[in-house]
py3Dmol code that shows the C-alpha trace and the ligand (Angstrom):
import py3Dmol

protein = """\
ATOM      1  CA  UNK A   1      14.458  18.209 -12.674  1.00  0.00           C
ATOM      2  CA  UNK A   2      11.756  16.992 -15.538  1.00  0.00           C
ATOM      3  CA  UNK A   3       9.813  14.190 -15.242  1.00  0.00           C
ATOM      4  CA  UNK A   4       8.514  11.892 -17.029  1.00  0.00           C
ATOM      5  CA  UNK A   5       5.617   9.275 -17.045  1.00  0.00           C
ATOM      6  CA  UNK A   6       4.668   6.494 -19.054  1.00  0.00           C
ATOM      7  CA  UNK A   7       1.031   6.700 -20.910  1.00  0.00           C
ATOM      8  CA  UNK A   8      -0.002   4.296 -23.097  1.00  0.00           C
ATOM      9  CA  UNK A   9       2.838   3.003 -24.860  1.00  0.00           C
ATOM     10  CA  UNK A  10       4.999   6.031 -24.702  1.00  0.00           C
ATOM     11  CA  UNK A  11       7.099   7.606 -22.307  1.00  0.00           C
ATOM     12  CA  UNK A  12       6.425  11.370 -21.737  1.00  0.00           C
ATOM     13  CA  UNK A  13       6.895  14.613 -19.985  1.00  0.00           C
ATOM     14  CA  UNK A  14       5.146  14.668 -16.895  1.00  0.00           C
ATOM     15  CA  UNK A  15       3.232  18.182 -17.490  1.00  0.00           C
ATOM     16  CA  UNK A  16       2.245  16.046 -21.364  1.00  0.00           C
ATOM     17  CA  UNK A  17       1.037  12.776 -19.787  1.00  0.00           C
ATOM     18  CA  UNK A  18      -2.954  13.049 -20.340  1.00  0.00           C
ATOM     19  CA  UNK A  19      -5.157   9.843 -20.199  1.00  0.00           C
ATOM     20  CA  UNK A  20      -8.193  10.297 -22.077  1.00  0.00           C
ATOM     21  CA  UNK A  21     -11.485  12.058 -19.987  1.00  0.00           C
ATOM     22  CA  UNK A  22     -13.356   8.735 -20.987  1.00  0.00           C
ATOM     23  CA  UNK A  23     -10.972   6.457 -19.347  1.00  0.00           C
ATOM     24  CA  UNK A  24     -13.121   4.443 -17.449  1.00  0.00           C
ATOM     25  CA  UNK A  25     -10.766   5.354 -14.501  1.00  0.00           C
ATOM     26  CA  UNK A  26     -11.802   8.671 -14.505  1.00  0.00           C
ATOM     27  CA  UNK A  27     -15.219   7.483 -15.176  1.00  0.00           C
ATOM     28  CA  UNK A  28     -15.957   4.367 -13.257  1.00  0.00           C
ATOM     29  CA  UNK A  29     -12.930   3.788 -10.652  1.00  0.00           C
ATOM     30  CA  UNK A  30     -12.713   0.534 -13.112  1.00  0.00           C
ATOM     31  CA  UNK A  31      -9.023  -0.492 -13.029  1.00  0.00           C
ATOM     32  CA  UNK A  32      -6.260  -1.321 -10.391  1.00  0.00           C
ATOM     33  CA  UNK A  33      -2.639  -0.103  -9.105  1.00  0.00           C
ATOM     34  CA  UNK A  34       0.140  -1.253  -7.111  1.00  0.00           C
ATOM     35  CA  UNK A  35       3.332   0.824  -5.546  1.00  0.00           C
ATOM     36  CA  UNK A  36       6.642  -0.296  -5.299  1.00  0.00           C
ATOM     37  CA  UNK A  37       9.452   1.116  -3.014  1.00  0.00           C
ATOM     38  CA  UNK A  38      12.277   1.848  -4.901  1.00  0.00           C
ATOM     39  CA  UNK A  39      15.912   1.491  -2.881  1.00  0.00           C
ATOM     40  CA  UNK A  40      19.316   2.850  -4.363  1.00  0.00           C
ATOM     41  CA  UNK A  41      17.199   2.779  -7.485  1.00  0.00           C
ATOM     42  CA  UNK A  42      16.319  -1.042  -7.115  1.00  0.00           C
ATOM     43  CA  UNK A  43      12.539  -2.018  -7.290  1.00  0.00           C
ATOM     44  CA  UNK A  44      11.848  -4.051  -3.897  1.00  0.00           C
ATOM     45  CA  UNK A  45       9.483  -7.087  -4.164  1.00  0.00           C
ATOM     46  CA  UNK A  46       8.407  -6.551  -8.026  1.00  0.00           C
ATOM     47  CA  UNK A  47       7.747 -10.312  -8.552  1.00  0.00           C
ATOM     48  CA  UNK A  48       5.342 -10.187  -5.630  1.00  0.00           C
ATOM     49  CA  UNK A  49       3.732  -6.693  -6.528  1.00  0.00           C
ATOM     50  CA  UNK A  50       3.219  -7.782  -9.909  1.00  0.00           C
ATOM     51  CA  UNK A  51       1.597 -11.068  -8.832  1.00  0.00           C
ATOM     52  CA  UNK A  52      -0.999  -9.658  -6.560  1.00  0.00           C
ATOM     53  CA  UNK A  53      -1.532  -6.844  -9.452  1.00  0.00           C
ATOM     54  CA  UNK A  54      -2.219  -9.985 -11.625  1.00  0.00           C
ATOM     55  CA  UNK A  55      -4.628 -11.400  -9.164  1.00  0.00           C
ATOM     56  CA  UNK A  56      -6.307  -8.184  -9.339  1.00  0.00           C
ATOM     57  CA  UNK A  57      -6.711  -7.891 -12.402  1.00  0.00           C
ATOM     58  CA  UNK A  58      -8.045 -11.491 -12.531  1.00  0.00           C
ATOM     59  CA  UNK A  59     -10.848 -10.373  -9.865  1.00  0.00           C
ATOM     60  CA  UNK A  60     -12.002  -7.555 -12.121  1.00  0.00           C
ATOM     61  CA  UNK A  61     -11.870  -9.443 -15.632  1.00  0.00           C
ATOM     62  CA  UNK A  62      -9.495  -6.480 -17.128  1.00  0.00           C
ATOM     63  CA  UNK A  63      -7.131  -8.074 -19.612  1.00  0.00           C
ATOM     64  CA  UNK A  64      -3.785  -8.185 -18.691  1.00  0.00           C
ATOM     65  CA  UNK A  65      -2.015  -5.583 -21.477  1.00  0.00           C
ATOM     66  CA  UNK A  66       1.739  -7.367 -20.766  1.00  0.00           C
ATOM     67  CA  UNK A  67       3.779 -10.124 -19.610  1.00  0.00           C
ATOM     68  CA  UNK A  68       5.214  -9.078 -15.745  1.00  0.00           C
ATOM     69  CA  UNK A  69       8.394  -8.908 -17.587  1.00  0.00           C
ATOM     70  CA  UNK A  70       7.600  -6.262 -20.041  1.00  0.00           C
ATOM     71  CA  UNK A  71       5.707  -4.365 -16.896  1.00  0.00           C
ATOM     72  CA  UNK A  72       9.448  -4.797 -15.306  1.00  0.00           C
ATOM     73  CA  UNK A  73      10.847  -2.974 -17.954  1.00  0.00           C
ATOM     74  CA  UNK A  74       8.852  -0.103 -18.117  1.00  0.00           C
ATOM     75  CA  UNK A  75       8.729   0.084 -14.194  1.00  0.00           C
ATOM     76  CA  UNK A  76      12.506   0.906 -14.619  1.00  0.00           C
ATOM     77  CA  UNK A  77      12.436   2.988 -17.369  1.00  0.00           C
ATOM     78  CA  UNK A  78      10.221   5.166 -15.449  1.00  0.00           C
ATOM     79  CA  UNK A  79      12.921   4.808 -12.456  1.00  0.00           C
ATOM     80  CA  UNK A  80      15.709   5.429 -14.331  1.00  0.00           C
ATOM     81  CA  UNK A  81      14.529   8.681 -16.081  1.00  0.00           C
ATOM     82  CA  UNK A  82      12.889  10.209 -13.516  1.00  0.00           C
ATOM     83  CA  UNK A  83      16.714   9.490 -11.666  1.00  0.00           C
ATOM     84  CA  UNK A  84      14.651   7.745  -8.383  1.00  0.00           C
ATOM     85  CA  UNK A  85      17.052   5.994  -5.931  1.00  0.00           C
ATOM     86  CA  UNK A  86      14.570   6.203  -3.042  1.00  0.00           C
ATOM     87  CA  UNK A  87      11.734   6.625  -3.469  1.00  0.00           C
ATOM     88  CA  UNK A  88       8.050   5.174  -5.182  1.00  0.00           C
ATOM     89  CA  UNK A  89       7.093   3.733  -8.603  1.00  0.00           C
ATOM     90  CA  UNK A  90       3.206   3.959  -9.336  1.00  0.00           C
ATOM     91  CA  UNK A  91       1.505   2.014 -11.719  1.00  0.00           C
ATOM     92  CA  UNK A  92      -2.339   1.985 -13.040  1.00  0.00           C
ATOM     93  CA  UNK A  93      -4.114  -0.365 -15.174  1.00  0.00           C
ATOM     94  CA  UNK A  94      -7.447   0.429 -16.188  1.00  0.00           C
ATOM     95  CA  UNK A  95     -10.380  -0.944 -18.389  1.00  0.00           C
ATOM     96  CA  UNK A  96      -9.194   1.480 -21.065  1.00  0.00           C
ATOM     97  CA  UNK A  97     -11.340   4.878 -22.129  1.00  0.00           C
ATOM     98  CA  UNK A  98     -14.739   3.877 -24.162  1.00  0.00           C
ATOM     99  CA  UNK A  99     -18.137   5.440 -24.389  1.00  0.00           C
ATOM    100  CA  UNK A 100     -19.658   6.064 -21.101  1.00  0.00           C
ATOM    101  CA  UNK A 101     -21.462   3.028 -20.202  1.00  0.00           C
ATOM    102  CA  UNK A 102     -21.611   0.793 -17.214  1.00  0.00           C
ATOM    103  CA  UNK A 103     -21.178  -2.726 -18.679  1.00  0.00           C
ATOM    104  CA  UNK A 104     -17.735  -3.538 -19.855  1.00  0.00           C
ATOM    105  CA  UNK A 105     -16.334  -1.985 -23.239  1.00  0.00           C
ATOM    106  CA  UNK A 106     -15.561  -3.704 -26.688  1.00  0.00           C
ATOM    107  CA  UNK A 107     -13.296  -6.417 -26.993  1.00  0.00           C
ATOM    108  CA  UNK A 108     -10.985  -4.404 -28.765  1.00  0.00           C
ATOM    109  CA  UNK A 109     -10.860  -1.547 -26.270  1.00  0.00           C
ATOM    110  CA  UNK A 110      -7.283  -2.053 -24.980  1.00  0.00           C
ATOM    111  CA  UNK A 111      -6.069  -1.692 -21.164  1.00  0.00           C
ATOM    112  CA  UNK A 112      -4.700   2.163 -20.083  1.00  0.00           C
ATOM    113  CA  UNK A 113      -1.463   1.982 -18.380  1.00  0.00           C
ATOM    114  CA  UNK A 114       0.112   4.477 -16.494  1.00  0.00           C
ATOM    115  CA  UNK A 115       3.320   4.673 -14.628  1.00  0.00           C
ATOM    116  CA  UNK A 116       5.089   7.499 -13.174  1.00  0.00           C
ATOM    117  CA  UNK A 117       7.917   7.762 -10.251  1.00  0.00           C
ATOM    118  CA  UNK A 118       9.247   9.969  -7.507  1.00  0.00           C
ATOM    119  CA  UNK A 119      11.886  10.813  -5.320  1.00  0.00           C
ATOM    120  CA  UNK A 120      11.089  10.969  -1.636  1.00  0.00           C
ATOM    121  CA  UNK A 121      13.386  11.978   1.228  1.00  0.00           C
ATOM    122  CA  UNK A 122      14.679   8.483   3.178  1.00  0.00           C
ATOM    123  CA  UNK A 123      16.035  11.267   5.899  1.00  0.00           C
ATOM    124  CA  UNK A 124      12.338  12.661   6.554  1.00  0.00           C
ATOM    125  CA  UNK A 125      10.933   9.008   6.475  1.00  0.00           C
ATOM    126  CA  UNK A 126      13.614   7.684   8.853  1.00  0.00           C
ATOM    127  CA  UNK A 127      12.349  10.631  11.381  1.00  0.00           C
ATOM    128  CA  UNK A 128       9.293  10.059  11.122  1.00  0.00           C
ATOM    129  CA  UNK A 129      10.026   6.203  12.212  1.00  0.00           C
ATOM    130  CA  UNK A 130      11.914   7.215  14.998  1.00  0.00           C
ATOM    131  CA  UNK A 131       8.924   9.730  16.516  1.00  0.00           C
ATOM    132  CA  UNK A 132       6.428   7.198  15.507  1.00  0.00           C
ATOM    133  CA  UNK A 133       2.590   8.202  14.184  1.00  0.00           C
ATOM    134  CA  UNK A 134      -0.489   8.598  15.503  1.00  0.00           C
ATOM    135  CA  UNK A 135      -3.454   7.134  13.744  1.00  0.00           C
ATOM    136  CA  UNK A 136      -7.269   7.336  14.353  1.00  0.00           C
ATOM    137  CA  UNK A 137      -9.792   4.694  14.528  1.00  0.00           C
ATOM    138  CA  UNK A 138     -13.059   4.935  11.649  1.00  0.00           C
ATOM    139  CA  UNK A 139     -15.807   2.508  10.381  1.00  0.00           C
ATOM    140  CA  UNK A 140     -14.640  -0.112   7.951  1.00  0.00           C
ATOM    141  CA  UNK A 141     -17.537   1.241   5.123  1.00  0.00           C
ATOM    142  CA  UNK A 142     -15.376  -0.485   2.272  1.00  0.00           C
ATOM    143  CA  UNK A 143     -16.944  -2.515   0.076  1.00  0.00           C
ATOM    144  CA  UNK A 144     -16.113  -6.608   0.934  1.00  0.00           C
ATOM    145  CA  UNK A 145     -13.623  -7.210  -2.191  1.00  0.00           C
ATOM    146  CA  UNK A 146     -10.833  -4.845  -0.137  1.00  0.00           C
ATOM    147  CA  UNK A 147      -8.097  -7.910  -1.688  1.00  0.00           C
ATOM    148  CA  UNK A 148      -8.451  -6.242  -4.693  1.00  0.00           C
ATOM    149  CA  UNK A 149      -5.899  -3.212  -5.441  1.00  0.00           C
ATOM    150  CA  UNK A 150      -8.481  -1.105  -6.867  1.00  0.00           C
ATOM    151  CA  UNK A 151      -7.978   2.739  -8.038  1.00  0.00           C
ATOM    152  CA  UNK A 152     -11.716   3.137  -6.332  1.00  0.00           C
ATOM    153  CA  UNK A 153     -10.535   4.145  -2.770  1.00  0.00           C
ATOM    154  CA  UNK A 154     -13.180   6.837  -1.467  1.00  0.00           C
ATOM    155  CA  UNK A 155     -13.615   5.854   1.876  1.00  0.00           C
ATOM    156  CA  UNK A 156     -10.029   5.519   1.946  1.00  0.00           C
ATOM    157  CA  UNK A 157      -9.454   8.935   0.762  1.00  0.00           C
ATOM    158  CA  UNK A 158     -12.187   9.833   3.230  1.00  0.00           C
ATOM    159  CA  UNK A 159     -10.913   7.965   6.212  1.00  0.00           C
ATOM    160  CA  UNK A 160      -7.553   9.466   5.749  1.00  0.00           C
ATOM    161  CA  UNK A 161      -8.713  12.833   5.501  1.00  0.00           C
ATOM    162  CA  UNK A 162     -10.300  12.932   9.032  1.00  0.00           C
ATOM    163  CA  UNK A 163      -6.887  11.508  10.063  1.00  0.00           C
ATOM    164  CA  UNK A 164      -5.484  14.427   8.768  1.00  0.00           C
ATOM    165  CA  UNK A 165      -8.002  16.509   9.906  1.00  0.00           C
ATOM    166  CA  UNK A 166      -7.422  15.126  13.676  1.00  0.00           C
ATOM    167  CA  UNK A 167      -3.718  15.552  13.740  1.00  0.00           C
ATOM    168  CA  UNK A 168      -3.394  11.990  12.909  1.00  0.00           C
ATOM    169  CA  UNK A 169      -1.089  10.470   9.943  1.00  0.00           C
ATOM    170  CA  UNK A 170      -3.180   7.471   9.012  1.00  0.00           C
ATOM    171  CA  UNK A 171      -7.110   5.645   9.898  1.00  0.00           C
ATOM    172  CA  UNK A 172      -7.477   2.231  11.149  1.00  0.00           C
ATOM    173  CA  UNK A 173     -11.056   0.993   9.829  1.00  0.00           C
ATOM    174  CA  UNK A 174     -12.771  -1.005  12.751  1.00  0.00           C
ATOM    175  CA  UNK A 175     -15.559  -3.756  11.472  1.00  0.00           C
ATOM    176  CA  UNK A 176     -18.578  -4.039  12.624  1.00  0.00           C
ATOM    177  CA  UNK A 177     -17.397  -6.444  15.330  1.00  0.00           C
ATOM    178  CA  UNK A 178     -14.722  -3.790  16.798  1.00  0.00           C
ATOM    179  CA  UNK A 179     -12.095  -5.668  15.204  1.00  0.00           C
ATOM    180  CA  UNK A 180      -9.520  -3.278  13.497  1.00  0.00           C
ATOM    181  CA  UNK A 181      -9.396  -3.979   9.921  1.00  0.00           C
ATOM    182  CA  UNK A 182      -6.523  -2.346   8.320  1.00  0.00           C
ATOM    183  CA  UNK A 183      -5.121   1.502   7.611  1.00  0.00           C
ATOM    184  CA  UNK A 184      -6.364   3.670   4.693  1.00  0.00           C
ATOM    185  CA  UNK A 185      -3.031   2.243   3.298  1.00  0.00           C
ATOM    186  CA  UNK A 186      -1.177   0.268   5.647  1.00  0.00           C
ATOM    187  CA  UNK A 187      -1.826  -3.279   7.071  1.00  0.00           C
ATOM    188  CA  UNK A 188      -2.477  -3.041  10.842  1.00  0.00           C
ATOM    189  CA  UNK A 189      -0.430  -4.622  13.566  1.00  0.00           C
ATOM    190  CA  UNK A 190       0.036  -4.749  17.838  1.00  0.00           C
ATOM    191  CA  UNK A 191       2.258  -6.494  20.101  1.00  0.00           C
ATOM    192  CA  UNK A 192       0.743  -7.840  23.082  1.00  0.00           C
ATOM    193  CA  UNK A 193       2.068  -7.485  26.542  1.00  0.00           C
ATOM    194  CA  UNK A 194       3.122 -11.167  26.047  1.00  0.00           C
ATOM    195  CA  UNK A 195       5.278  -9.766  23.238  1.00  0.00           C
ATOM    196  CA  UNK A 196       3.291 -12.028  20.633  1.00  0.00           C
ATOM    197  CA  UNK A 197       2.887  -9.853  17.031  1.00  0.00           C
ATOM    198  CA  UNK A 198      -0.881  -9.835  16.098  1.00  0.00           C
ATOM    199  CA  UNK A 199      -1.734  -9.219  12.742  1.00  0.00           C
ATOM    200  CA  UNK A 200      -5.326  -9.743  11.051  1.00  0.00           C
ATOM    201  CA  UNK A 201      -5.523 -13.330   8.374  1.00  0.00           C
ATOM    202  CA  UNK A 202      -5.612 -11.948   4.933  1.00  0.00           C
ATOM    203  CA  UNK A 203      -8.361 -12.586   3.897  1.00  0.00           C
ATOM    204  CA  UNK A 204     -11.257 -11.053   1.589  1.00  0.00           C
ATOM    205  CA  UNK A 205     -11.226  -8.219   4.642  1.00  0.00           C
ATOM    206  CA  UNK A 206      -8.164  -6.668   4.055  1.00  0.00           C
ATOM    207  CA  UNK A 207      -5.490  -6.207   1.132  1.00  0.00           C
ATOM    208  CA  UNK A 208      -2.844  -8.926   1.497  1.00  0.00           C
ATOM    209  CA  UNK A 209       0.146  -6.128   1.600  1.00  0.00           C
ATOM    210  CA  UNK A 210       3.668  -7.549   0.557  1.00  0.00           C
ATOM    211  CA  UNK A 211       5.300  -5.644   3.165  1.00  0.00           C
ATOM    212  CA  UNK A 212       2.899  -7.961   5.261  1.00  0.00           C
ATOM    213  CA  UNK A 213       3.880 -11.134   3.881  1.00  0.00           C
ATOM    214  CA  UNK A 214       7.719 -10.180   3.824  1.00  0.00           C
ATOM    215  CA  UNK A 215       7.462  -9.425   7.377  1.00  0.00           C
ATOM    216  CA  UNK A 216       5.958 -12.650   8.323  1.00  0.00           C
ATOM    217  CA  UNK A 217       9.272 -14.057   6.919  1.00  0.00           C
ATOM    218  CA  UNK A 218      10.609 -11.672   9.391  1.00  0.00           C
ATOM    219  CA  UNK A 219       9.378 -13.040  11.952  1.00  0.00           C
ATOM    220  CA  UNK A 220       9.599 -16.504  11.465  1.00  0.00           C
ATOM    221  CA  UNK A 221      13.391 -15.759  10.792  1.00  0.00           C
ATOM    222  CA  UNK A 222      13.574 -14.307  14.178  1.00  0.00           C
ATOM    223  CA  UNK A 223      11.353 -16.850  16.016  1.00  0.00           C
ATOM    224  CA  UNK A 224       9.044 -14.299  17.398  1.00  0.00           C
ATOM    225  CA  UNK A 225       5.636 -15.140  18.512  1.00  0.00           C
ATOM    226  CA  UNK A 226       2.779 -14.419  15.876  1.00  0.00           C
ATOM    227  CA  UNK A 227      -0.982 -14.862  15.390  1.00  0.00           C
ATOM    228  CA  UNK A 228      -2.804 -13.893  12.547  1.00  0.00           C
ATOM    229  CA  UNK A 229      -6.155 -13.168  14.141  1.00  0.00           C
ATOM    230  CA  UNK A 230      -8.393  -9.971  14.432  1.00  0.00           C
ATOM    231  CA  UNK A 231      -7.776  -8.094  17.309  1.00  0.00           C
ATOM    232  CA  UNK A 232     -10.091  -5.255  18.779  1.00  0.00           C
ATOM    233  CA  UNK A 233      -9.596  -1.522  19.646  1.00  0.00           C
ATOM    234  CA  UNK A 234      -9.910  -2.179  23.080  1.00  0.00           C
ATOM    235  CA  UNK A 235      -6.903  -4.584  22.796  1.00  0.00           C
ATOM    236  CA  UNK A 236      -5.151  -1.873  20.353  1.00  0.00           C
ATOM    237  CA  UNK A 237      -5.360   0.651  23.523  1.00  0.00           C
ATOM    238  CA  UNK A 238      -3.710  -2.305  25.872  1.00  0.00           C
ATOM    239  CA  UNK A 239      -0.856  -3.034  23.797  1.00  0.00           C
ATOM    240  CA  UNK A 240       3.244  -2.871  23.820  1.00  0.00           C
ATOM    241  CA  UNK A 241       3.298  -1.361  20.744  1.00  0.00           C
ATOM    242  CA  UNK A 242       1.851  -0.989  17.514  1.00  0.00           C
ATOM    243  CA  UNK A 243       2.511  -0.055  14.049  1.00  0.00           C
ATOM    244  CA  UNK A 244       1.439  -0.312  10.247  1.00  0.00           C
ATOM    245  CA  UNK A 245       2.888  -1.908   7.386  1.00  0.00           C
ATOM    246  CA  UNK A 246       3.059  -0.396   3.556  1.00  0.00           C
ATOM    247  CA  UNK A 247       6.099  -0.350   0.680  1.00  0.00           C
ATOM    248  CA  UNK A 248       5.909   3.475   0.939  1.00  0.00           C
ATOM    249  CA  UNK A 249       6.634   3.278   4.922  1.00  0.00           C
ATOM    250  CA  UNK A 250       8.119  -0.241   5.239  1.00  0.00           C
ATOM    251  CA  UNK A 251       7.512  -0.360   9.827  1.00  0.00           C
ATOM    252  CA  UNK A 252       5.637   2.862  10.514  1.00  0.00           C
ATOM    253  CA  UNK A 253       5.572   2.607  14.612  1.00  0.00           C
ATOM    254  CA  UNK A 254       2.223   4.025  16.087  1.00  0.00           C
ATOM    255  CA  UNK A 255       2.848   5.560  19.338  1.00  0.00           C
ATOM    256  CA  UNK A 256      -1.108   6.785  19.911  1.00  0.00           C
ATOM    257  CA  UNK A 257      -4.399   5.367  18.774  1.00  0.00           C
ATOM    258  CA  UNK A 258      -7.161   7.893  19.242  1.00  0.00           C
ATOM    259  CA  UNK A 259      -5.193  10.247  21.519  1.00  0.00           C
ATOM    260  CA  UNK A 260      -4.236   7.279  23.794  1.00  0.00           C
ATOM    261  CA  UNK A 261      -0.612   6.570  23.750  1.00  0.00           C
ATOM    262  CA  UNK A 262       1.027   3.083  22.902  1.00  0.00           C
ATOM    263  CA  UNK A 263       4.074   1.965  24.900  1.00  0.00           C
ATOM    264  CA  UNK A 264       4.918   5.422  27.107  1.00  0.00           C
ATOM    265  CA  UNK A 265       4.347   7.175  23.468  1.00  0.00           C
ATOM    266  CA  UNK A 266       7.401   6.040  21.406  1.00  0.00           C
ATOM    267  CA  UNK A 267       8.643   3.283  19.485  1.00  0.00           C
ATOM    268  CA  UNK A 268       8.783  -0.391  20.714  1.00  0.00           C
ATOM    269  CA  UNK A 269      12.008  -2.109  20.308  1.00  0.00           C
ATOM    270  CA  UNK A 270      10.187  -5.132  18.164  1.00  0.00           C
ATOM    271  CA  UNK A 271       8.780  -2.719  15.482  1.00  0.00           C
ATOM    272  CA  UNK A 272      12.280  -0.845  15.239  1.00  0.00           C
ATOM    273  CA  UNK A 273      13.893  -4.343  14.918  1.00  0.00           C
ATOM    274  CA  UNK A 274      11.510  -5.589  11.880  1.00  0.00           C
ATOM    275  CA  UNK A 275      11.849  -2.339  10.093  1.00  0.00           C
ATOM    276  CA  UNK A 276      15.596  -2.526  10.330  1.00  0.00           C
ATOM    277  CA  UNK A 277      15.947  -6.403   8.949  1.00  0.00           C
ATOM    278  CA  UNK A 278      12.756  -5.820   7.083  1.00  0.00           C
ATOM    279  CA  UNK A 279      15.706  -5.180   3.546  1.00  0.00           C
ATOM    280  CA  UNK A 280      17.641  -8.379   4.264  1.00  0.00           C
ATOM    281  CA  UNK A 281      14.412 -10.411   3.430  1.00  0.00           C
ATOM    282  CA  UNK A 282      12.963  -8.401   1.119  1.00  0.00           C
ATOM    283  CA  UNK A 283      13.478  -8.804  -3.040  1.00  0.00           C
ATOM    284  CA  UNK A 284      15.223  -6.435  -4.760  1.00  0.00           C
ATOM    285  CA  UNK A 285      15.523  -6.469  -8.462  1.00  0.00           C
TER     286      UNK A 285
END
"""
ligand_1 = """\
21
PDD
N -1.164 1.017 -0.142
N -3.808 -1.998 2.912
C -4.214 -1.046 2.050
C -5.650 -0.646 2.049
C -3.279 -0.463 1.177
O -3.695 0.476 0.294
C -1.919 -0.854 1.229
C -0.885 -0.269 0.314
C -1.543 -1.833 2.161
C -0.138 -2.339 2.268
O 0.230 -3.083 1.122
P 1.761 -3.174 0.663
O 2.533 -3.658 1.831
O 1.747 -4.166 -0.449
O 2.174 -1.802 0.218
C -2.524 -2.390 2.971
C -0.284 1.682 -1.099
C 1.103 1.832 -0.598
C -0.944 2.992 -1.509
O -2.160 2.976 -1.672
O -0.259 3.988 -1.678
"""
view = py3Dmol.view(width=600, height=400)
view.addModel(protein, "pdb")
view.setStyle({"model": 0}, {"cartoon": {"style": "trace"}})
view.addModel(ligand_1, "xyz")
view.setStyle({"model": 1}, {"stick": {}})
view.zoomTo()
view.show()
């Protein structure tokens, strides 16, 4: 099947869409993204993604090149032709493409945006659920603006890597202080032996994911114990369970944290319970 992106103002063939080599994306990291899931072709929680993409945007003084609602439209378009019912939608904005130079471009230099799509197998995703991931612990190196959604993710890309590289599926960055952060690109969680959900305060420290926040509905909904505090590796290792939060995964369970296993190694019954009400709380437009 063809694809297609959107560049610019037009909607192309995947193997056509070019940005320009002076995009100051290419050039600079300068601009921001967000992903969407996308369920029976439905975008989940597009008010919300488009809000923090706003605030984003806001942080980094790009100029916003649409109304949410013409973003909306597009996002579908690029659904609907590239025929996603599960799956991702993408979507870039950046400073624009200008002569190379570090302070901001002209007024007139308009924003580059970029959206493309794709399929991905719910079957495969549901396994991987049900085995659960392993994830590795790094140094949080990141910059301290990690609330922003920006395209410049090097030690993300890094951190991930030596996941990879260590049979892992995703990083937890650890701060100075031993507290875990986040994931390359999930929000972090445990459950305590007292069964209480743990979950780090969004704050300037990590990106304030929408799967997060939906979850915390979740929860509340359910009236199970929370605390949005830091907690440490050491009380990572100790815990019932844990898992990771992201619109590409929804629940991701982690059943080992630098080769020690979580909960006997599988699954904990409160992390398969949020990812299986997480859609009933969830927007879907
Ligand atoms: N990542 N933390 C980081 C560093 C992330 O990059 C992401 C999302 C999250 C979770 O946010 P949300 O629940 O809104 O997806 C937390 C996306 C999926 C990515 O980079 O592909």
């Amino acid at each position: 099947m063809s694809r297609y992106a959107y560049v610019n103002g037009r909607y192309l063939r995947f193997c056509d869409a070019k940005v320009h080599i002076e995009d100051r994306g290419y050039q600079f990291g300068d601009g921001v993204y967000e992903v969407c899931e996308v369920r029976g072709g439905r975008l989940i929680d597009e008010r919300r993604h488009l809000a923090r993409l706003q605030h984003s945007l806001d942080e980094l003084r790009i100029r916003t090149p649409m109304t949410p609602r013409a973003l909306g439209v597009i996002l579908r378009e690029v659904v609907a032709r590239n025929r996603v019912s599960y799956g991702n939608v993408y979507l870039q904005i950046t400073r624009g493409a200008s002569r190379r130079d570090h302070g901001f471009p002209p007024p007139d230099v308009p924003a580059s945006l970029v959206v493309t799509a794709r399929p991905l197998n719910l079957a495969r995703n549901e396994a991987l659920a049900a085995s659960g991931i392993a994830v590795i612990s790094v140094p949080d190196n990141r910059w301290d603006r990690v609330d922003i959604k920006t395209i410049g993710l090097l030690p993300n890309v890094l951190a991930r890597q030596a996941a990879l590289e260590r049979g892992a599926r995703e990083a937890w960055f650890v701060d100075k202080g031993g507290v875990v952060t986040e994931g390359a690109s999930t929000n972090a969680w445990i459950v305590t032996a007292a069964g209480t959900l743990v979950t780090r305060p969004a704050d300037h420290g990590i990106l304030r994911g929408i799967t997060r926040t939906v979850l915390l509905d979740v929860i509340k909904a359910k009236g199970l114990s929370l605390e949005e505090r830091g907690f440490t590796l050491q009380e990572a290792y100790a815990a019932n369970e844990a898992f990771v939060t992201a619109a590409t995964q929804v629940v991701l369970p982690v059943v080992r944290i630098d080769g020690r296993a979580i909960g006997g190694g599988k699954p904990g019954p409160v992390a398969t319970a949020l990812r299986s009400e997480f859609h009933r709380f969830a927007e879907q437009s």
